[in-house]
VEXDREN-2710 file (C-alpha; in Angstrom, 1 decimal):
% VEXDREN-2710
k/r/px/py/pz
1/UNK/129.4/118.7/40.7
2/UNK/127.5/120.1/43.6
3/UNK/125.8/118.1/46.3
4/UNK/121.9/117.8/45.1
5/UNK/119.8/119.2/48.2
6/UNK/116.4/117.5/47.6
7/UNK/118.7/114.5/47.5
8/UNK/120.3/115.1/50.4
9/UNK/116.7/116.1/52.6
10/UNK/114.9/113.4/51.1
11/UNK/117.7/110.9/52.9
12/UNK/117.4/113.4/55.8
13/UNK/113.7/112.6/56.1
14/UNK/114.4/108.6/55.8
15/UNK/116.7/108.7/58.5
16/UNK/114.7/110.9/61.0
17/UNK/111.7/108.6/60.3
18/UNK/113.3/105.6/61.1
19/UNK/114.9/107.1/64.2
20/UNK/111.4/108.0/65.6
21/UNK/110.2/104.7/65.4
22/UNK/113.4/103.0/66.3
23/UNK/113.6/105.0/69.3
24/UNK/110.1/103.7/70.7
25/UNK/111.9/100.8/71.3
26/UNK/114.2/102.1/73.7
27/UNK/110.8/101.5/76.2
28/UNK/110.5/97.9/75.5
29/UNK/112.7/95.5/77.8
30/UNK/115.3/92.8/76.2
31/UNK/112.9/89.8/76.4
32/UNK/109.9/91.3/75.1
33/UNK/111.5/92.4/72.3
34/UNK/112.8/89.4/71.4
35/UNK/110.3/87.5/71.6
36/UNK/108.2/89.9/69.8
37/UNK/108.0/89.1/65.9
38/UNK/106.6/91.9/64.6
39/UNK/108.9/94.0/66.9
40/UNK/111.8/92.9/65.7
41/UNK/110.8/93.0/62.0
42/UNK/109.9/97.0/62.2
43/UNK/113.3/97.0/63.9
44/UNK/115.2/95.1/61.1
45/UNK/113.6/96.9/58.6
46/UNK/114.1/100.8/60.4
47/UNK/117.5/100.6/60.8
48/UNK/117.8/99.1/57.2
49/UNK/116.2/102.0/56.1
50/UNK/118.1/104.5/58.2
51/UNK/121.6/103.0/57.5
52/UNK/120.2/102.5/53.7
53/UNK/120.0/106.3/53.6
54/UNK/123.4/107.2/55.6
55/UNK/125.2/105.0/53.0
56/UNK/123.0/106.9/50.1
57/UNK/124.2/110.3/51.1
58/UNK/127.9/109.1/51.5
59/UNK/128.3/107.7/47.9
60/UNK/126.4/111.2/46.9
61/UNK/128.9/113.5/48.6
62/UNK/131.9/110.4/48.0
63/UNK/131.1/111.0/43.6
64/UNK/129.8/115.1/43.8
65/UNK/132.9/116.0/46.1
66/UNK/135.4/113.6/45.8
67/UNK/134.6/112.5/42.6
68/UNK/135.4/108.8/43.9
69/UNK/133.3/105.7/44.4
70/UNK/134.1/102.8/47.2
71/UNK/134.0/99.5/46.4
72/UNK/132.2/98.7/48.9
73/UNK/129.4/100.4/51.5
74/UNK/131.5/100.2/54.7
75/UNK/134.6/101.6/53.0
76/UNK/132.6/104.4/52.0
77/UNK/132.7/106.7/55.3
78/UNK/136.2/105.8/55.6
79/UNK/136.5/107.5/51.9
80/UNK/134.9/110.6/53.7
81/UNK/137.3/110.3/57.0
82/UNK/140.1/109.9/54.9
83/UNK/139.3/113.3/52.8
84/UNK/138.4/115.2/56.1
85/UNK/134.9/115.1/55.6
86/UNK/134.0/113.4/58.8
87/UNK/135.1/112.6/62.3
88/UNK/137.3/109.0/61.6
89/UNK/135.5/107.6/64.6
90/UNK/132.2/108.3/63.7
91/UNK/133.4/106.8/60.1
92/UNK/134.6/103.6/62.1
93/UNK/131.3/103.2/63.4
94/UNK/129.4/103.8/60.3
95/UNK/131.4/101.4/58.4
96/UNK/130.2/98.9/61.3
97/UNK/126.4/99.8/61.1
98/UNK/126.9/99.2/57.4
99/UNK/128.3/95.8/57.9
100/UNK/125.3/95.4/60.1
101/UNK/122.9/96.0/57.7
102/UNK/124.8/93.7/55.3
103/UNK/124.0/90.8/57.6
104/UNK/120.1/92.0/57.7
105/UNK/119.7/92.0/54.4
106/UNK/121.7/89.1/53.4
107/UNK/122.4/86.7/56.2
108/UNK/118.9/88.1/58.0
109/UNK/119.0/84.3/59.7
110/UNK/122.3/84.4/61.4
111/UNK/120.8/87.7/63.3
112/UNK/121.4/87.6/67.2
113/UNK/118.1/89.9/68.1
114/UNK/120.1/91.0/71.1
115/UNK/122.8/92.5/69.4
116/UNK/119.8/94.4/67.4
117/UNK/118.2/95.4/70.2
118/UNK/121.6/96.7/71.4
119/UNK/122.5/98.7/68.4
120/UNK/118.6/100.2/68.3
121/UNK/119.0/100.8/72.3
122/UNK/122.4/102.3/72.4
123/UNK/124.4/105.1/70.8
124/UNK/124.8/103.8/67.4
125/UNK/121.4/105.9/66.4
126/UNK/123.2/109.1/67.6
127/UNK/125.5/108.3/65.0
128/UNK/123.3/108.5/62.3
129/UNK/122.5/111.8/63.8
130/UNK/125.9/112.6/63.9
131/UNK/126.6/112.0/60.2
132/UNK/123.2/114.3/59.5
133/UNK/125.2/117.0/61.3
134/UNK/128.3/116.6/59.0
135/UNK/126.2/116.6/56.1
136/UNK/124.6/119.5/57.1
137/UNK/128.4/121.6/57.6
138/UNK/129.3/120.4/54.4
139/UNK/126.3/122.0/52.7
140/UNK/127.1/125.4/54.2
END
């Protein structure tokens, strides 16, 4: 089967959206935004979103290419590292964004806002962007 395009740019879209307004963040200092409510839920729910959609196109390409599904989100990229598909580091650190989002979506109370604010400050959002890029090659 081939990889469904309008699939695949519609995730594209999610992603870039939630990287815009994930990004904004970048201005605000640690104790603002944790103290900030409303902050932190446009946070929690952004990078929900944007992880949502990474793990979306990796069971998409993980059935249409490798005609396999993971048992579970995180072991998904490592499905695609495995077959080639994408850098094994950027994988590794996928699979960790996608436990992540496990924990805001099920355990949201055992959240340490820092560690959000980390992931939302640091390089973890080039990853996403990363994993666009591979998608992308793949396509060609």
């Amino acid at each position: 089967m081939k990889i469904d395009q309008e699939k695949v740019y519609s995730k594209f879209r999610d992603i870039d959206e939630s990287l815009e307004r994930l990004r904004a963040f970048k201005e605000v200092p640690l104790d603002t935004f944790v103290s900030d409510q409303d902050g932190k839920d446009i946070a929690s729910f952004r990078l929900i979103v944007a992880t949502e959609a990474a793990i979306d196109l990796c069971l998409h390409i993980s059935t249409r290419i490798l005609r396999k599904v993971p048992e579970e989100y995180a072991a998904c990229f490592r499905m695609l590292a495995d077959a080639g598909l994408v850098d094994p580091r950027l994988a590794s650190r996928l699979s960790n964004m996608a436990r992540f989002r496990n924990l805001l979506v099920h355990r949201y109370w055992e959240i340490d806002y820092r560690k959000l604010y980390g992931i939302i400050t640091g390089p973890e959002l080039g990853d996403l962007e990363e994993f666009v890029a591979s998608v992308v090659k793949l396509m060609e």
